[in-house]
Steps between C-alpha positions, in 0.01 A plus 500: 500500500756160492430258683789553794462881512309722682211455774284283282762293399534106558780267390470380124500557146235731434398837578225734489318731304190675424254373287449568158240483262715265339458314790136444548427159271803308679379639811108352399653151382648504897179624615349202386760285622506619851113572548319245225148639737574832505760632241509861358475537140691704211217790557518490867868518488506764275218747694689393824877590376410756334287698812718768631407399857679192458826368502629145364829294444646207356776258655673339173839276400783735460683777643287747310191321533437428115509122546162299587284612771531330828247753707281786464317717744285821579317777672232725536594849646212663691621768730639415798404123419630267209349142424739227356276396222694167367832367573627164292862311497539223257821417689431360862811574799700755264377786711288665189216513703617706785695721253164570354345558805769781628511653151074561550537592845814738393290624255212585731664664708669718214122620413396592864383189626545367827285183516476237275203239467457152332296273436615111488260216471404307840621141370849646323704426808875595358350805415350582855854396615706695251279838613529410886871457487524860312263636824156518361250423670124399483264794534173360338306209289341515162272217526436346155767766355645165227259336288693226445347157296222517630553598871566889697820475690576827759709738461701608803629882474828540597656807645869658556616822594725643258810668716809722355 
């Protein structure tokens, strides 16, 4: 979907799409970028994109989406319930990331879902803002959820209801 267009549209040049296998080795090399402690690789990609209880997208340059990725996002689909499994932008204040975010919760809803859960580590504080600005709220704690260098930082579970 161009940027512009349509409910998960925001002003710029790039638009969305779903992922590809294609897709999956750009998408690690930003994996690594945005989450050095805890990046997905090429398998993990591939097992995730591939699941047919799952849904994911790209945000890249270009009308049509076949310029450089700027974003890329997805979900789990569990019944009534979906979990937003990773969501990325490589471009800050474009809008990409709430694009993302109403194409999974979009797509959610599509498959029957009508809550969504996250999680988002306890020190990632744009994050925590991003989700509480888009209504989600915190629900629970994963203490020690993110082995990161050395250290366990919580995870706080995030919740939204998905409405029509």
């Amino acid at each position: 979907m161009p940027a512009g267009t349509g409910s998960a549209a925001a002003a710029g040049p790039w638009a969305l799409r779903p992922v590809t296998p294609e897709d999956i080795e750009v998408i690690a090399h930003a994996e690594l970028e945005l989450f050095p402690d805890e990046a997905w690789n090429v398998f993990q990609l591939a097992e995730e994109i591939s699941h047919r209880d799952r849904r994911y997208v790209l945000a890249a340059e270009g009308a049509e989406a076949g310029g450089s990725l700027l974003g890329y996002a997805g979900i789990m689909l569990a019944g009534d319930l979906a979990d937003l499994h990773t969501i990325g932008t490589l471009r800050e204040g474009a809008g990409i990331g709430r694009a993302l975010l109403i194409w999974c919760e979009e797509q959610a809803r599509a498959g029957g879902a009508v809550r969504m859960l996250l999680e988002v580590r306890e020190d990632n504080d744009r994050a925590r803002r991003f989700y509480a600005a888009a209504g989600y709220r915190e629900i629970d704690r994963r203490r020690g959820y993110y082995p990161i260098r050395g250290r366990r930082i919580d995870a706080l579970v995030l919740e939204r209801t998905l409405t029509a």
